[in-house]
C-alpha positions in Angstrom: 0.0 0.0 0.0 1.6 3.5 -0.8 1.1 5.0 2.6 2.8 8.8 3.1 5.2 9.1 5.5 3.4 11.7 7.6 -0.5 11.1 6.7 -2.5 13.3 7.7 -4.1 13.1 11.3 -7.8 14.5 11.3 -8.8 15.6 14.9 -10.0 12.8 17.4 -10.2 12.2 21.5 -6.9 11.4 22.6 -7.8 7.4 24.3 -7.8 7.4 28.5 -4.6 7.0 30.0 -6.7 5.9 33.2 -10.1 4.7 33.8 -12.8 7.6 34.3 -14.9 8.3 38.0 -18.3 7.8 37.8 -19.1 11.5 37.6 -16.8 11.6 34.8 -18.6 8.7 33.1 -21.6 10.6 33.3 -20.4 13.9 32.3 -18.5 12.8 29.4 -21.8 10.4 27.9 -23.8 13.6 28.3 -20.9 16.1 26.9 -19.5 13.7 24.2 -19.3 9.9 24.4 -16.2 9.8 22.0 -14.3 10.9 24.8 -14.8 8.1 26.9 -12.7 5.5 25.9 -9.9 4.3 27.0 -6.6 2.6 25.8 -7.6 -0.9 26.1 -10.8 0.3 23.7 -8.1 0.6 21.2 -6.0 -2.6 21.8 -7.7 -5.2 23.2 -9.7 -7.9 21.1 -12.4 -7.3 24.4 -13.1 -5.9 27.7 -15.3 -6.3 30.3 -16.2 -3.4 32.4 -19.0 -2.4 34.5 -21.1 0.7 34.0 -23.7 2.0 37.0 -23.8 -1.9 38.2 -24.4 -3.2 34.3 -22.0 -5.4 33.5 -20.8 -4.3 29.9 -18.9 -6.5 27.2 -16.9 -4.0 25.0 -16.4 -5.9 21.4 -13.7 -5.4 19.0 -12.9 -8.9 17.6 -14.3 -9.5 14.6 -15.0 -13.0 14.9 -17.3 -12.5 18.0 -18.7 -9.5 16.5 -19.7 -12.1 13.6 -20.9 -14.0 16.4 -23.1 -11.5 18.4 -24.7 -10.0 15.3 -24.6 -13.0 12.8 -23.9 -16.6 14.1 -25.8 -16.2 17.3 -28.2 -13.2 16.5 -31.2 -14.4 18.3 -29.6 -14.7 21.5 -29.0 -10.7 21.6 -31.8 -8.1 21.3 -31.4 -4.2 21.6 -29.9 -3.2 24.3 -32.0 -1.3 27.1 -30.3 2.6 26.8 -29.9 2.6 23.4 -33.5 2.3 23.5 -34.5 4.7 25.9 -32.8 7.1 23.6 -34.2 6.3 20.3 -37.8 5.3 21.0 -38.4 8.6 22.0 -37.7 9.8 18.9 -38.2 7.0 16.3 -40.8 4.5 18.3 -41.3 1.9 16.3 -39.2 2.9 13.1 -36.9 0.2 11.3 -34.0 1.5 13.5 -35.9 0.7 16.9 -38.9 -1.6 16.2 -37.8 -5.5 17.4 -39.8 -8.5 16.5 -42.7 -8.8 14.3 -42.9 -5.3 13.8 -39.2 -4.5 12.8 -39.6 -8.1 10.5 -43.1 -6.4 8.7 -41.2 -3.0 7.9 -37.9 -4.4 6.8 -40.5 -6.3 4.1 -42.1 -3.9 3.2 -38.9 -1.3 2.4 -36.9 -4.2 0.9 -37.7 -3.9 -2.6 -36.8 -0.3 -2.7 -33.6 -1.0 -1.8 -32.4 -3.8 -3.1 -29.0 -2.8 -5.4 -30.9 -3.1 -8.7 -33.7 -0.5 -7.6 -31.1 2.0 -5.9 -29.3 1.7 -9.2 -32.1 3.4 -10.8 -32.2 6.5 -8.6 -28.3 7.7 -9.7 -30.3 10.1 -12.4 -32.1 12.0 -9.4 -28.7 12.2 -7.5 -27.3 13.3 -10.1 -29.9 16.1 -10.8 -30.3 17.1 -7.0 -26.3 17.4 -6.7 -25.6 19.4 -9.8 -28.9 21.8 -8.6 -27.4 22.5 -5.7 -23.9 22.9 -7.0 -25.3 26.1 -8.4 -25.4 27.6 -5.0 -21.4 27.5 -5.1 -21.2 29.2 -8.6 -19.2 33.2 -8.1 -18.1 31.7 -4.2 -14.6 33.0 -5.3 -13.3 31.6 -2.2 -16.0 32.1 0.0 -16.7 30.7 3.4 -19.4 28.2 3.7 -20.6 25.7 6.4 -20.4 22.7 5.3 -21.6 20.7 7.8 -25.2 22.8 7.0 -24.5 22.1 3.4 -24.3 18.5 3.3 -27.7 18.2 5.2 -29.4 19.9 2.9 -27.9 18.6 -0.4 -28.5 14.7 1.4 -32.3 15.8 2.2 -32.7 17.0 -1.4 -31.5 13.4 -2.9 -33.5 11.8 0.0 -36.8 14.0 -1.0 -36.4 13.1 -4.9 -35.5 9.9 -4.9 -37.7 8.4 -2.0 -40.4 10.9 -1.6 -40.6 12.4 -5.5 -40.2 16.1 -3.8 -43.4 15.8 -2.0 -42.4 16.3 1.6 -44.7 18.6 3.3 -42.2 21.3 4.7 -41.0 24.5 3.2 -38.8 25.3 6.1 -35.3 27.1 5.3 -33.9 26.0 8.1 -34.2 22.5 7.7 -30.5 21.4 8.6 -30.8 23.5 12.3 -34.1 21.7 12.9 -32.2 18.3 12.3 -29.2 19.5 14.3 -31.6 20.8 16.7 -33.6 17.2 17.3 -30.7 15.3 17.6 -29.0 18.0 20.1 -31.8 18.0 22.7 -33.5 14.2 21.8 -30.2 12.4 20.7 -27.8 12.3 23.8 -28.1 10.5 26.8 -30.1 12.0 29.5 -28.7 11.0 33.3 -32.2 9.2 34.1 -31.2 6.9 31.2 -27.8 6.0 32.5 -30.0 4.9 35.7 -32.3 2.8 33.7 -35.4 5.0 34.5 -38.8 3.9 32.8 -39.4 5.8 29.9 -42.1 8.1 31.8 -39.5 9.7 34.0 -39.4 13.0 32.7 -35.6 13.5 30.5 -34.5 16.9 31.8 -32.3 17.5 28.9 -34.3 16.6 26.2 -37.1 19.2 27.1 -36.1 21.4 25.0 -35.9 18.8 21.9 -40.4 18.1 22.2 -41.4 21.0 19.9 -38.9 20.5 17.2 -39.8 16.7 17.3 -43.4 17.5 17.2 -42.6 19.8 14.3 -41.1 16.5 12.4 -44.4 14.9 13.7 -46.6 17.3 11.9 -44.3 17.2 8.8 -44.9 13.5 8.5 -48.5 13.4 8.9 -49.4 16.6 6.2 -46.6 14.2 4.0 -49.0 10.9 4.5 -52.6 12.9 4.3 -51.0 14.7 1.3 -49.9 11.8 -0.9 -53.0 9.6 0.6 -55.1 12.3 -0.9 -53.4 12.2 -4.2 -53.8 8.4 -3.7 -57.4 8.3 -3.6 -58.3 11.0 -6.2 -55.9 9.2 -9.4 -53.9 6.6 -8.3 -52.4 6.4 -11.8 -51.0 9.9 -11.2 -49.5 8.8 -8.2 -45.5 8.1 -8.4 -44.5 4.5 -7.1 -41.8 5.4 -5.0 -41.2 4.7 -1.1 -44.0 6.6 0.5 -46.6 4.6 -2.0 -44.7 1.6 -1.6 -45.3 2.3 2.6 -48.5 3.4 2.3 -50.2 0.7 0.2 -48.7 -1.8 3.1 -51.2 -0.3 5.7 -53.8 -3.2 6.6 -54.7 -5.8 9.0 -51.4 -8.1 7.6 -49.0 -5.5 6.8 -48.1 -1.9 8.4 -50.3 -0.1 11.0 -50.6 3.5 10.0 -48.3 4.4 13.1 -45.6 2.3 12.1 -45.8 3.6 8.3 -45.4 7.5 10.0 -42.1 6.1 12.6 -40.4 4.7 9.2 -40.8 8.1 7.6 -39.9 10.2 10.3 -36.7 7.7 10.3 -35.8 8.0 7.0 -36.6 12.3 7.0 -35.2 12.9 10.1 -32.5 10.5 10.3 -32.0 8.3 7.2 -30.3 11.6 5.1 -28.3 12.6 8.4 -26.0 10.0 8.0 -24.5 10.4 4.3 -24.4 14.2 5.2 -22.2 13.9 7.4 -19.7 11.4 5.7 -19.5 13.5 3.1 -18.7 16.5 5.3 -16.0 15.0 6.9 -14.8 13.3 3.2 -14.4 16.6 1.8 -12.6 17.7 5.1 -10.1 14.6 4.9 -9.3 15.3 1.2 -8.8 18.7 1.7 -5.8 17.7 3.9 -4.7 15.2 1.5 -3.8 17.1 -1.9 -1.8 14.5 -3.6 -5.1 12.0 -2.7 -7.2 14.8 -4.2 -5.0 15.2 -7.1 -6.3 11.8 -7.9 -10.0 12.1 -7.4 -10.4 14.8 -9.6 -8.2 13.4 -12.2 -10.8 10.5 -12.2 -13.4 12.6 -11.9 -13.2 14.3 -15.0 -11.5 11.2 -17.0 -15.1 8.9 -16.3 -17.2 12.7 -16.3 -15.5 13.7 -20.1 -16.1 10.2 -21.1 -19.9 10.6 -20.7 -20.6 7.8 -18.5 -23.8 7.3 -16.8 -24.2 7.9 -13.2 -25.8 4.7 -12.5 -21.8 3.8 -13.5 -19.9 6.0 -11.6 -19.8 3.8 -7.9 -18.0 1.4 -10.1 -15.2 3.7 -12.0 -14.7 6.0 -9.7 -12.7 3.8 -6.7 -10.7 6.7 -5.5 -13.9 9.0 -4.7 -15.4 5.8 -3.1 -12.0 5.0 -0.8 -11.9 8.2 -0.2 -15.4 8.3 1.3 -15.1 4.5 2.9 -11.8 5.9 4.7 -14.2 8.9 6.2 -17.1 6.4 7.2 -14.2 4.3 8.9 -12.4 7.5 10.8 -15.9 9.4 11.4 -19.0 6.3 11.6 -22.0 8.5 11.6 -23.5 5.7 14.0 -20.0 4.9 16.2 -22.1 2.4 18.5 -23.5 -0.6 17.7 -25.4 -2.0 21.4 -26.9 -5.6 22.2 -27.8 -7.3 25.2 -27.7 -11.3 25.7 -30.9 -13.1 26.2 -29.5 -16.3 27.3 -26.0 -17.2 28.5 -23.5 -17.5 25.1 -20.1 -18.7 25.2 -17.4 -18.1 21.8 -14.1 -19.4 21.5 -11.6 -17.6 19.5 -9.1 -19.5 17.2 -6.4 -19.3 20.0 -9.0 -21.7 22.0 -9.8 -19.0 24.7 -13.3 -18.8 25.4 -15.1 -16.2 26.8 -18.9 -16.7 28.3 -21.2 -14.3 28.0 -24.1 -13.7 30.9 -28.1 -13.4 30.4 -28.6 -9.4 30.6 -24.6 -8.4 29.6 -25.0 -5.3 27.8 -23.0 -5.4 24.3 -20.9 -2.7 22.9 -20.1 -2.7 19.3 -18.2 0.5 18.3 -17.4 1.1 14.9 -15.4 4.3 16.7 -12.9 2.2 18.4 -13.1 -0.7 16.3 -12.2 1.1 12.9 -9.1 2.7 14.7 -8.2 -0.2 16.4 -4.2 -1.2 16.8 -5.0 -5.0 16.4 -6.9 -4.7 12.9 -5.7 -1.7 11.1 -2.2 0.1 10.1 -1.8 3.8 11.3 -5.4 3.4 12.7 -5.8 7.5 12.8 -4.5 8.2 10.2 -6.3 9.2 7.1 -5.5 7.2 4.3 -8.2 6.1 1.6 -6.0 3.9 -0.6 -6.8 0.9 2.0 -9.9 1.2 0.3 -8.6 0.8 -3.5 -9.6 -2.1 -5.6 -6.1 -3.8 -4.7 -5.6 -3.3 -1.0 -9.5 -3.7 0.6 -9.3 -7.6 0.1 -7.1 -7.2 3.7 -10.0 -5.6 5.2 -12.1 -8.2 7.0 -15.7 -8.2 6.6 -16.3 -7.2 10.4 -13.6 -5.1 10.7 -15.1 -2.5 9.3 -18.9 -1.7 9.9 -20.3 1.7 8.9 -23.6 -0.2 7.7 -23.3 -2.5 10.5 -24.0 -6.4 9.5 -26.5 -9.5 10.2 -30.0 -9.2 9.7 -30.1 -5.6 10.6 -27.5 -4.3 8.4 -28.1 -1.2 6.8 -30.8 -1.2 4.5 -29.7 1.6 2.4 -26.1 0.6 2.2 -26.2 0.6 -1.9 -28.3 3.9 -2.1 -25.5 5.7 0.3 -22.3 4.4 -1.3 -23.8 5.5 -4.8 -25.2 9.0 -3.8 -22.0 9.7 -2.0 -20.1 9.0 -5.1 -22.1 11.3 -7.4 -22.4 13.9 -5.2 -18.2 14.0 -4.5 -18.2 13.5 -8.4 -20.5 16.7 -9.1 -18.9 19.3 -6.6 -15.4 18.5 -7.0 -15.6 18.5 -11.1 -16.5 21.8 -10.2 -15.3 23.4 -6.9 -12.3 22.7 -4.6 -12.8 22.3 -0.9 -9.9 23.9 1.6 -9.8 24.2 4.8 -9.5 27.9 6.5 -7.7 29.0 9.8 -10.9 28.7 11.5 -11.5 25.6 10.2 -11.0 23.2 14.0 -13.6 20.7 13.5 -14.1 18.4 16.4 -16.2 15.3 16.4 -19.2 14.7 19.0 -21.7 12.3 19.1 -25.2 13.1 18.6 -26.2 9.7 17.6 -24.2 10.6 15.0 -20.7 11.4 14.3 -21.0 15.1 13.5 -18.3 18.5 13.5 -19.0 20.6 16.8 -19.7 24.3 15.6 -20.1 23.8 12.1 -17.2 22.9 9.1 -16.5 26.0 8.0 -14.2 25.4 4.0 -13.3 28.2 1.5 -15.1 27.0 -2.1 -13.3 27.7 -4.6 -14.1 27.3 -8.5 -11.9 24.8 -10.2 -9.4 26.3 -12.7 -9.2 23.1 -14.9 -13.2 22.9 -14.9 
């Protein structure tokens, strides 16, 4: 692998030197649970540690991660917290929902994305990216937010492709309501930490109730508005995901409840995630010129060819390693959380086993996993060509988890990698990203991996576009 001598370092916790007091456990979950961890996090294959009197497994081997989420999957359901914090928000979206219900909704969204169907939704990415490319055209170096920017060019792709650009908001501001729910209703609140019932009020997330009522309303006036349409001309009606939902209400298939959690999960939450890879892709590159160099010049070889952009996941690997390596530095969901129904045991190739307990909590992290000393060269350090055609056969299958894996695995896995691709393709034919002497992004976790205050980049036309 041609690896740099220095790579370039984008900004992350430094891991614990010693173990945290309870206090600091709880103030660090509440400020930012990426500052948590610890050194063994980062060099053991596991760890057992104990939280508030849970006993908690920390995972990092990839062989009993294939075990927890794949082998053994019905031994381990969601994990308690993780859904104190989510239900709240999502109820019984595909994220949340367990049992019958999660198996009915991962049905009925299948056939939308299965690879062949997101395949034919690269011509609304493609339009949705090069429309809002336009708001870059004269920048001449100005400052803009990226972090803000990459919300709303993902919710634009996520509006078109899944919802045909009939979601019922006209808000401006739709990227600081989205920063705004998962701010007040996507940390942990201390009352979940003590495992109180979900009618304990959640000091912190007080604030959070009228912006997540205003997603509410946004999702019912989308339903009654396309159920309208539905009932006046079907014919008229396009068949994309919100038909597809909606024509699965019924006594056998989705209740009208569980039809407005998946939307809310997909508007609110679905688009969040591929915004902020991108961000923090365009942030890596910029520190990576010669890696850059490379993109564009692959860019506008595949782009001056004329090639469709159903094509482009496929000849452009250096945009996609580029992007891989930023969902490996910067997950947008770093935790991955279980708990074991029955008592488990796994024994590694060494012969060591370990047993697992009924009610052990499970911690997954694609955080510390994908910068993990056992499993991956210069872990912080940013370098995409681990991703290239000829080096990502070293890269195990649960090594790396952005999409997570098992039956739950990411359902729009396909759709992500390929908007991500045309999206990088469209802005950086055109525009060059740098970073500015304000530019200190740090990363928090607000269920996802996100920039605290914003990622401000000078844009910059290209001079060979």
């Amino acid at each position: 692998m041609d690896m740099r001598p220095d790579p370039f370092e984008p900004p992350a916790p430094i891991p614990r030197s010693t173990p945290p007091s309870r206090l600091e456990i709880v103030r660090t979950v509440m400020r930012n649970p990426l500052e948590l961890w610890g050194v063994p996090s980062y060099t053991l294959p596991w760890i057992y540690t104990e939280f508030f009197r849970e006993r908690t497994l920390i995972v990092n081997d990839p062989g009993l991660i294939r075990h927890v989420l794949v082998d053994n999957v019905g031994n381990y359901c969601m994990s308690e917290i993780r859904q104190l914090l989510l239900r709240p928000i999502l109820r019984d979206g595909l994220l949340t929902a367990e049992g019958e219900v999660w198996k009915r909704s991962r049905k009925a969204m299948a056939p939308v994305f299965t690879p062949r169907h997101a395949r034919g939704f690269a011509g609304q990415m493609l339009r949705q990216s090069e429309l809002y490319a336009q708001k870059y055209q004269g920048s001449d170096g100005a400052i803009h937010d990226l972090s803000v920017d990459m919300t709303e060019l993902a919710f634009a792709i996520l509006s078109d492709t899944l919802f045909s650009g009939q979601i019922a908001t006209k808000s401006e501001k739709f990227s600081d309501d989205v920063d705004q729910l998962l701010h007040r209703m996507g940390r942990v609140d201390p009352m979940d930490l003590l495992r109180a019932p979900p009618w304990v009020p959640r000091l912190t997330r007080i604030g959070g109730r009228k912006v997540l009522a205003k997603f509410r309303g946004i999702v019912a006036d989308t339903m009654a508005m396309r159920l309208e349409a539905m009932q006046r001309d079907r014919a008229s009606v396009p068949g994309d995901f919100l038909t597809l939902l909606l024509e699965q209400a019924g006594p056998d298939g989705l209740t009208m409840d569980e039809i407005e959690d998946n939307i809310l999960t997909f508007i609110g939450a679905g688009h969040e995630t591929t915004a902020r890879a991108l961000a923090w892709t365009l942030y890596c590159v910029a520190n990576t010129p010669d890696f850059r160099d490379r993109m564009e010049a692959e860019i506008d070889a595949v782009l001056d060819e004329g090639a469709e952009p159903v094509d482009w996941l496929d000849r452009m690997p250096h945009v996609r390693a580029a992007f891989e390596e930023a969902l490996r530095l910067y997950p947008p969901a770093p935790s991955i959380n279980r708990a074991a129904i029955e008592r488990d045991s796994w024994t590694n190739p060494e012969g060591k086993t370990l047993v697992i307990e009924p009610g052990v909590t499970i911690l997954i992290m694609p955080w510390t996993l994908h910068r993990h000393e056992l499993y991956w060269e210069k872990p912080r350090a940013f370098l995409p060509q681990r991703f290239l055609p000829e080096n990502r056969g070293k890269i195990g299958r649960f090594q790396f988890l952005p999409f997570g894996a098992g039956p739950r695995v990411c359902i729009g896995a396909t759709f992500a990698l390929q908007e991500a691709v045309i999206a990088l393709a469209v802005l950086m034919r055109r525009f060059r990203f740098d970073v500015t002497p304000d530019t200190h992004p740090w990363p928090v976790q607000k269920l996802t991996t996100q920039p605290a205050k914003g990622l401000p980049m000078r844009v910059s036309a290209r001079l060979s576009a």
